[in-house]
N, CA, C and O atoms as a GROMACS GRO file, in nm:
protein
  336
    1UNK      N    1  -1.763  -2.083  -0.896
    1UNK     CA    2  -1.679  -2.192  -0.852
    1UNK      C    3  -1.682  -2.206  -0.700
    1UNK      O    4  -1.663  -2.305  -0.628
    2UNK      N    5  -1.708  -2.096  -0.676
    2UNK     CA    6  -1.653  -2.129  -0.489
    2UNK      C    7  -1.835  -2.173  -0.425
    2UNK      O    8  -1.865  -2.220  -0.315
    3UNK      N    9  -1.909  -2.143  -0.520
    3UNK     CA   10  -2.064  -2.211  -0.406
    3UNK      C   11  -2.060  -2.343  -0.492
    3UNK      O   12  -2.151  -2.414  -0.447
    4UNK      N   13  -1.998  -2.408  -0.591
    4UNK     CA   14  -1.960  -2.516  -0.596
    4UNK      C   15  -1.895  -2.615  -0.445
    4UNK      O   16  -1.938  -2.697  -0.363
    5UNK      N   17  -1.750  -2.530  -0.482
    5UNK     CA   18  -1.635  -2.612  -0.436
    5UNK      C   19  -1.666  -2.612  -0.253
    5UNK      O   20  -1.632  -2.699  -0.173
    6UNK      N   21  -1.736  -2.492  -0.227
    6UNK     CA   22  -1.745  -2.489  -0.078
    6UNK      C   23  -1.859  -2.482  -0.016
    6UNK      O   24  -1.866  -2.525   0.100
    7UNK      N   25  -1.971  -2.428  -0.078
    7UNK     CA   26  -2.105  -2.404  -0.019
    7UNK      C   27  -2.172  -2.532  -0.048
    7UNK      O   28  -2.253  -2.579   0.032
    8UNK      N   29  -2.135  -2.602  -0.183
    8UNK     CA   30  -2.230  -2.734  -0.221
    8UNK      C   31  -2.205  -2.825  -0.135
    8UNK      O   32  -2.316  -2.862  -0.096
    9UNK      N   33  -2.102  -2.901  -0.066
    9UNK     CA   34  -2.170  -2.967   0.007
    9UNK      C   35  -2.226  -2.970   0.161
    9UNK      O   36  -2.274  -3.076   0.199
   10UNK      N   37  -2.222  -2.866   0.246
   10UNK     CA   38  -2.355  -2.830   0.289
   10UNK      C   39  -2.474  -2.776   0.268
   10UNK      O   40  -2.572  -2.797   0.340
   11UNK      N   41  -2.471  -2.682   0.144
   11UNK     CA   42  -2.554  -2.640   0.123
   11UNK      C   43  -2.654  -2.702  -0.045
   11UNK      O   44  -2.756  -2.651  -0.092
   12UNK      N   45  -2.585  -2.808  -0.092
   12UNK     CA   46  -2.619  -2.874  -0.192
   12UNK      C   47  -2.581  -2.788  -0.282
   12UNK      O   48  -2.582  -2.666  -0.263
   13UNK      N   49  -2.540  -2.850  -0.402
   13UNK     CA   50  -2.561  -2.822  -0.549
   13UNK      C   51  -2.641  -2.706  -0.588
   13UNK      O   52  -2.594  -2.605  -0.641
   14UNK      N   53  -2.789  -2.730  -0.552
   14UNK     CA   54  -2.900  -2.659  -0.637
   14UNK      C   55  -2.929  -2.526  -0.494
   14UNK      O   56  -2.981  -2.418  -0.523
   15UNK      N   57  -2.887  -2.558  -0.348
   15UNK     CA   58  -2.868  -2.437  -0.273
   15UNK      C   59  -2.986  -2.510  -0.153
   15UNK      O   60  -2.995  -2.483  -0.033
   16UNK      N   61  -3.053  -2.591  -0.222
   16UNK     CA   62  -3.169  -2.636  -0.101
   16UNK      C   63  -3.133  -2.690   0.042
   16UNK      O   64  -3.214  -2.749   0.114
   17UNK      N   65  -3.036  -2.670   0.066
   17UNK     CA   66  -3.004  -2.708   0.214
   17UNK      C   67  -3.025  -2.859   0.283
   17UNK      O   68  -3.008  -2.956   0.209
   18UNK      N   69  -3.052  -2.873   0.385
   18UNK     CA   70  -3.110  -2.998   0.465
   18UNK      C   71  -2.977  -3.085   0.509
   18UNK      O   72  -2.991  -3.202   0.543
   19UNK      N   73  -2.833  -3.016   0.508
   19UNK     CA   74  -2.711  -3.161   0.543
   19UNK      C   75  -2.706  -3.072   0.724
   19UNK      O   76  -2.702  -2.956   0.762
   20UNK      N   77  -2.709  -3.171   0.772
   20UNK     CA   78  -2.687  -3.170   0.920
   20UNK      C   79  -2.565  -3.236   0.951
   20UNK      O   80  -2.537  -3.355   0.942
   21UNK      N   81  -2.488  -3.125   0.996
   21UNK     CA   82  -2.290  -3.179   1.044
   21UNK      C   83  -2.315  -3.146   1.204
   21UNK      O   84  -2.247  -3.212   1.283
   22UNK      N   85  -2.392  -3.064   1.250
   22UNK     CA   86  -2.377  -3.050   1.409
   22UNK      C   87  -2.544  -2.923   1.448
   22UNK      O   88  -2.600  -2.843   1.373
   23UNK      N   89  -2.563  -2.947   1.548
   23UNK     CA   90  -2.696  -2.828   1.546
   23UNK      C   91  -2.785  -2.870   1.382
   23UNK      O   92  -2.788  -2.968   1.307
   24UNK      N   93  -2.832  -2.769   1.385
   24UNK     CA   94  -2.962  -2.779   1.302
   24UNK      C   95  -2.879  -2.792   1.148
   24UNK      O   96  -2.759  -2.782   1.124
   25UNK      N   97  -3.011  -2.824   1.041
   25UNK     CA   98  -2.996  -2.870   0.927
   25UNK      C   99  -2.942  -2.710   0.860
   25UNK      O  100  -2.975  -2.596   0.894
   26UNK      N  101  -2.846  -2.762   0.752
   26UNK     CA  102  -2.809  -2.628   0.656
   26UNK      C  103  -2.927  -2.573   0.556
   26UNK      O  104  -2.956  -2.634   0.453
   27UNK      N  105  -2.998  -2.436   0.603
   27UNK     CA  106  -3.047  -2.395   0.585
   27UNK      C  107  -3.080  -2.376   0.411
   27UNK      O  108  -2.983  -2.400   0.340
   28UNK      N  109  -3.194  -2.341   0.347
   28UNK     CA  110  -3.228  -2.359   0.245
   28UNK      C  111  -3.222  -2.197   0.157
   28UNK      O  112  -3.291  -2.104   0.199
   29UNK      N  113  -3.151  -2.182   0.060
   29UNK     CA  114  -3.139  -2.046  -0.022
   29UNK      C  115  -3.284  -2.040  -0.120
   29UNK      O  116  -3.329  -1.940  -0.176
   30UNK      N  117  -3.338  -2.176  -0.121
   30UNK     CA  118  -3.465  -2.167  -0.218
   30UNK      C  119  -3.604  -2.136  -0.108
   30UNK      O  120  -3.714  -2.111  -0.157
   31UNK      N  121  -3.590  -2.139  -0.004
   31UNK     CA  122  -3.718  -2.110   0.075
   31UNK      C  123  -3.750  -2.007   0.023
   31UNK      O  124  -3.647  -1.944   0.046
   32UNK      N  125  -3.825  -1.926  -0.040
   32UNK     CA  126  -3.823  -1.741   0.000
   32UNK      C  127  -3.962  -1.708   0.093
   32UNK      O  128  -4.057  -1.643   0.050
   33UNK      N  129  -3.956  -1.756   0.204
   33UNK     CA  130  -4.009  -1.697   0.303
   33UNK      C  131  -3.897  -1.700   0.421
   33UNK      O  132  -3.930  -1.633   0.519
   34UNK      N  133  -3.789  -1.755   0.428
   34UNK     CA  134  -3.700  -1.745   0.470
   34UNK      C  135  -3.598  -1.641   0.433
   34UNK      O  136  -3.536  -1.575   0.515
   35UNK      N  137  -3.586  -1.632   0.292
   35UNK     CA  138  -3.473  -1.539   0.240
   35UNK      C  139  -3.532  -1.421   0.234
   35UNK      O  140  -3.461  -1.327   0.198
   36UNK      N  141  -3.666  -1.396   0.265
   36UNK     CA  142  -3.716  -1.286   0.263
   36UNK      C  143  -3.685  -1.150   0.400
   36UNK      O  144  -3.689  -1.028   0.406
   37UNK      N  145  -3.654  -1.274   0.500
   37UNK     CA  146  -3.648  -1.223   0.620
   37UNK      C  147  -3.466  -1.214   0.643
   37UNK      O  148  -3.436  -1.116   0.712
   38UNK      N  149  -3.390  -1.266   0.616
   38UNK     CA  150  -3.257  -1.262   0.595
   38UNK      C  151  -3.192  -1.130   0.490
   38UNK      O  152  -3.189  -1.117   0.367
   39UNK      N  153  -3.148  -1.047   0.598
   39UNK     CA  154  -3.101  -0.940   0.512
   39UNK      C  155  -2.905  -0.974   0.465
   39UNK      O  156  -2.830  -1.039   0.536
   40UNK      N  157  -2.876  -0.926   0.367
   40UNK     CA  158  -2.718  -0.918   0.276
   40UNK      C  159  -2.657  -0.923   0.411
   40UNK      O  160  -2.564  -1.003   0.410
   41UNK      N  161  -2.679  -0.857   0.548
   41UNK     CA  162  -2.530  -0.843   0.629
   41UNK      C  163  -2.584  -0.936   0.712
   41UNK      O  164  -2.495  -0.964   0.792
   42UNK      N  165  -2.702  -1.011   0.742
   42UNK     CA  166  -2.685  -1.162   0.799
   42UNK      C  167  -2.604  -1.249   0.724
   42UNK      O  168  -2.513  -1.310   0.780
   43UNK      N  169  -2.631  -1.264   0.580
   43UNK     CA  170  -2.563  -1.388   0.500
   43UNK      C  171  -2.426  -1.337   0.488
   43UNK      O  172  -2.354  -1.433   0.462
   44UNK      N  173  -2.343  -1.206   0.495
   44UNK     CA  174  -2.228  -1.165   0.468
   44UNK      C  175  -2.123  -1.254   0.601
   44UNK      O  176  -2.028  -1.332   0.595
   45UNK      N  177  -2.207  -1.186   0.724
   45UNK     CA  178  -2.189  -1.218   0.862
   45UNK      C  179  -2.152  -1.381   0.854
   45UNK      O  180  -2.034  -1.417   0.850
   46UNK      N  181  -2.253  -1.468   0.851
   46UNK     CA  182  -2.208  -1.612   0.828
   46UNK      C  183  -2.124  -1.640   0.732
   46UNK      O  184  -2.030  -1.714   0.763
   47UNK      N  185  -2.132  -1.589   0.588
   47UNK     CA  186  -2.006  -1.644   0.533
   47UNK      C  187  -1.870  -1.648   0.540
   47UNK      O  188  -1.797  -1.736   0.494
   48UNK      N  189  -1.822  -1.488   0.636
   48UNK     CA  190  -1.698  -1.407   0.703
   48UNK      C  191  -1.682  -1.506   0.830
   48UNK      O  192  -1.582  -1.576   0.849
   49UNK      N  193  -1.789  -1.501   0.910
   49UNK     CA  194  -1.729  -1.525   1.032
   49UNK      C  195  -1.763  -1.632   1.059
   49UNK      O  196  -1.695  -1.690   1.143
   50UNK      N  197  -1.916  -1.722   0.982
   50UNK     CA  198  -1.902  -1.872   1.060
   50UNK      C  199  -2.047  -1.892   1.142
   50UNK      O  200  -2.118  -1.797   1.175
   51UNK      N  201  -2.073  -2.011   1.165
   51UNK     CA  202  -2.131  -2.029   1.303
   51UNK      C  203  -2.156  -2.168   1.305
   51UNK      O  204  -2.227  -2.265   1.279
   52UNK      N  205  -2.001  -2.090   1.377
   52UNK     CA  206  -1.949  -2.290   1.461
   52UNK      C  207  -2.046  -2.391   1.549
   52UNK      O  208  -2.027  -2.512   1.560
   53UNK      N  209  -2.164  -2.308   1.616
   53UNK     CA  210  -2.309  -2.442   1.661
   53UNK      C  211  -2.308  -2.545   1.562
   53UNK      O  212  -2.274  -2.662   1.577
   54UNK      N  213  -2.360  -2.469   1.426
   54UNK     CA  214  -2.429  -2.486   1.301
   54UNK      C  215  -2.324  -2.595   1.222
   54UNK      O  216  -2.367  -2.685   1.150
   55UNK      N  217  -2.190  -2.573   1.248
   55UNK     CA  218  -2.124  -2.598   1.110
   55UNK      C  219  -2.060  -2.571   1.013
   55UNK      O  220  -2.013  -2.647   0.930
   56UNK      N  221  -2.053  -2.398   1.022
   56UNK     CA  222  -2.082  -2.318   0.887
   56UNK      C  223  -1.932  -2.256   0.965
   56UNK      O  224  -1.910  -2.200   1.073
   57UNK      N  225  -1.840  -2.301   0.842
   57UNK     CA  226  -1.689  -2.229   0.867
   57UNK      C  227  -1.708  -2.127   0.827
   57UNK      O  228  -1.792  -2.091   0.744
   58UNK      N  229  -1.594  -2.039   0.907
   58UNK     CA  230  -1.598  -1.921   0.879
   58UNK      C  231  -1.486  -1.826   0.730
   58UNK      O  232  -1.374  -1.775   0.729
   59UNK      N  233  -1.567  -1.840   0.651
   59UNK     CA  234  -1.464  -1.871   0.521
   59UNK      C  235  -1.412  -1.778   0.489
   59UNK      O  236  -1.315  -1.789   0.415
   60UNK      N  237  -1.465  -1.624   0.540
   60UNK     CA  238  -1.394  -1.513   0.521
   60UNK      C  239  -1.244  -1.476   0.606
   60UNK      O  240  -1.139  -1.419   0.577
   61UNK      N  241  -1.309  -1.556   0.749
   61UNK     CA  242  -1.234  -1.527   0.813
   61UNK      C  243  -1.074  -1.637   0.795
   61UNK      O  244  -0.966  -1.623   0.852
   62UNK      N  245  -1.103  -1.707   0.729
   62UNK     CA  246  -0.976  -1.828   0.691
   62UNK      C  247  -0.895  -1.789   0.554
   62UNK      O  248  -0.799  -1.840   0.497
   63UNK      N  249  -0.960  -1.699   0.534
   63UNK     CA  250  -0.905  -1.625   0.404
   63UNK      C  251  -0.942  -1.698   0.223
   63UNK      O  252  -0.912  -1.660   0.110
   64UNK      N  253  -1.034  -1.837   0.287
   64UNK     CA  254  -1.067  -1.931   0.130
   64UNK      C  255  -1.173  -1.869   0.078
   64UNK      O  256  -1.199  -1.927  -0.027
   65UNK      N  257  -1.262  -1.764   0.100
   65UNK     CA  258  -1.332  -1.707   0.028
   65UNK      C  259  -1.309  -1.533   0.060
   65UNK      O  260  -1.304  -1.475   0.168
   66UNK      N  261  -1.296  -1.476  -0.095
   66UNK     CA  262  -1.210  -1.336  -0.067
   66UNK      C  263  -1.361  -1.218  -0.033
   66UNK      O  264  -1.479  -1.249  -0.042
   67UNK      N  265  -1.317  -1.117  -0.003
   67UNK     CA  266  -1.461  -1.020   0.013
   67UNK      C  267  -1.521  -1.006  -0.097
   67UNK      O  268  -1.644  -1.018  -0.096
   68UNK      N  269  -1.440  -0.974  -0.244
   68UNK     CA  270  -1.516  -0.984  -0.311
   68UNK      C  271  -1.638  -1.083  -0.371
   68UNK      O  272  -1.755  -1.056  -0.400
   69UNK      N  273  -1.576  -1.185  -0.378
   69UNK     CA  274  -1.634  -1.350  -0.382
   69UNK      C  275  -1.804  -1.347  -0.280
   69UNK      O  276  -1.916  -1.381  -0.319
   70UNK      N  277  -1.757  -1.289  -0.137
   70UNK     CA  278  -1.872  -1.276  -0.030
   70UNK      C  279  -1.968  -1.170  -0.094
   70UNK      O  280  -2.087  -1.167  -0.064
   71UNK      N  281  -1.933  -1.116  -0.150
   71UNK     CA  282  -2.039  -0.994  -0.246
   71UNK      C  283  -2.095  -1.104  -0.344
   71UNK      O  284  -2.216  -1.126  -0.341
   72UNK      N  285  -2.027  -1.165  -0.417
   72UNK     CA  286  -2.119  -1.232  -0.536
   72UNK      C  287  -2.145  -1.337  -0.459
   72UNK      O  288  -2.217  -1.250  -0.508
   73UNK      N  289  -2.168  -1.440  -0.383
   73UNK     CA  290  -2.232  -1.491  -0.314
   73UNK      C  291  -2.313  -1.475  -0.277
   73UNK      O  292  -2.398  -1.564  -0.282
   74UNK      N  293  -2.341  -1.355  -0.220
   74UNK     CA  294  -2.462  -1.290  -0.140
   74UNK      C  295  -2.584  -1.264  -0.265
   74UNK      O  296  -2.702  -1.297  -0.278
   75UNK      N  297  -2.488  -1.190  -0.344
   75UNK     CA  298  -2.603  -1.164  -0.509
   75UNK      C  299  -2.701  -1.334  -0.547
   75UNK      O  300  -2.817  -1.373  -0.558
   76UNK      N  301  -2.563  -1.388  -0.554
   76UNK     CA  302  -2.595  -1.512  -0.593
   76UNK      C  303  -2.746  -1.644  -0.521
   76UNK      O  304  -2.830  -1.717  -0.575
   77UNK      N  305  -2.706  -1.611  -0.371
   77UNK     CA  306  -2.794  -1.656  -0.290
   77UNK      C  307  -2.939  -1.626  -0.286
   77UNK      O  308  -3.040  -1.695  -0.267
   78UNK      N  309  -2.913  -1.493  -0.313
   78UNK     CA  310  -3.072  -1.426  -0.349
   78UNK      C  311  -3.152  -1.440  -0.512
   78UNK      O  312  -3.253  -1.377  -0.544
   79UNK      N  313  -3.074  -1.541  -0.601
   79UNK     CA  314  -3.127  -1.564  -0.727
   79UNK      C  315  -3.202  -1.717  -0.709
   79UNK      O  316  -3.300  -1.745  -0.778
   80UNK      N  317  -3.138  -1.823  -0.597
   80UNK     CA  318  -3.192  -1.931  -0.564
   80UNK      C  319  -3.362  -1.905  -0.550
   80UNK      O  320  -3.441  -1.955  -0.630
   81UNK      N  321  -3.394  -1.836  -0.458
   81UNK     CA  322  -3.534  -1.840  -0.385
   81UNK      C  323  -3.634  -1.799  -0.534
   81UNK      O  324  -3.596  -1.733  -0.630
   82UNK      N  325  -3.737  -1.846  -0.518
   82UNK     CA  326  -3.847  -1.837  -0.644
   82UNK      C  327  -3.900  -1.677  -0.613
   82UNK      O  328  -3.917  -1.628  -0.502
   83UNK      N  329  -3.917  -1.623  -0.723
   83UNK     CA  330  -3.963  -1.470  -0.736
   83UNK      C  331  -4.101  -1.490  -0.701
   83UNK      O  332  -4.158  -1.584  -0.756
   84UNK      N  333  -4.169  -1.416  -0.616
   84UNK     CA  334  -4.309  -1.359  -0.609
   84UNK      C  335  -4.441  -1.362  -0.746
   84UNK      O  336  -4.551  -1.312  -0.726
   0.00000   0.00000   0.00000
């Protein structure tokens, strides 16, 4: 529910990224040459704390997404990108 209600619309529906609110476009969870290089405590890092250039509230830190939630998120993010 919550990469619905909060990640989909910057980060789309299906996770592919491309909405531009300020700085660069919201990055894509289906690249995997990208997600390859992105380790769990980069994506933990942005979902907790944000990065206000970008766009990207800081949802841990506002209390609308709980730690646990940031754990299955993170799982979750890494099922987008196409397997090897």
């Amino acid at each position: 529910k919550t990469s619905t209600t909060k990640c989909g619309a910057w980060h789309k529906a299906d996770g592919s990224g491309g909405i531009k609110l300020t700085g660069n476009p919201s990055p894509s969870g289906k690249d995997a040459k990208r997600t390859v290089t992105i380790t769990d405590d980069m994506i933990r890092d942005c979902i907790v704390n944000g990065k206000p250039k970008s766009g990207m509230v800081a949802w841990g830190k506002t209390g609308q997404v709980k730690p646990a939630d940031v754990e299955n998120l993170i799982v979750y993010i890494r099922t987008l990108a196409p397997k090897k």
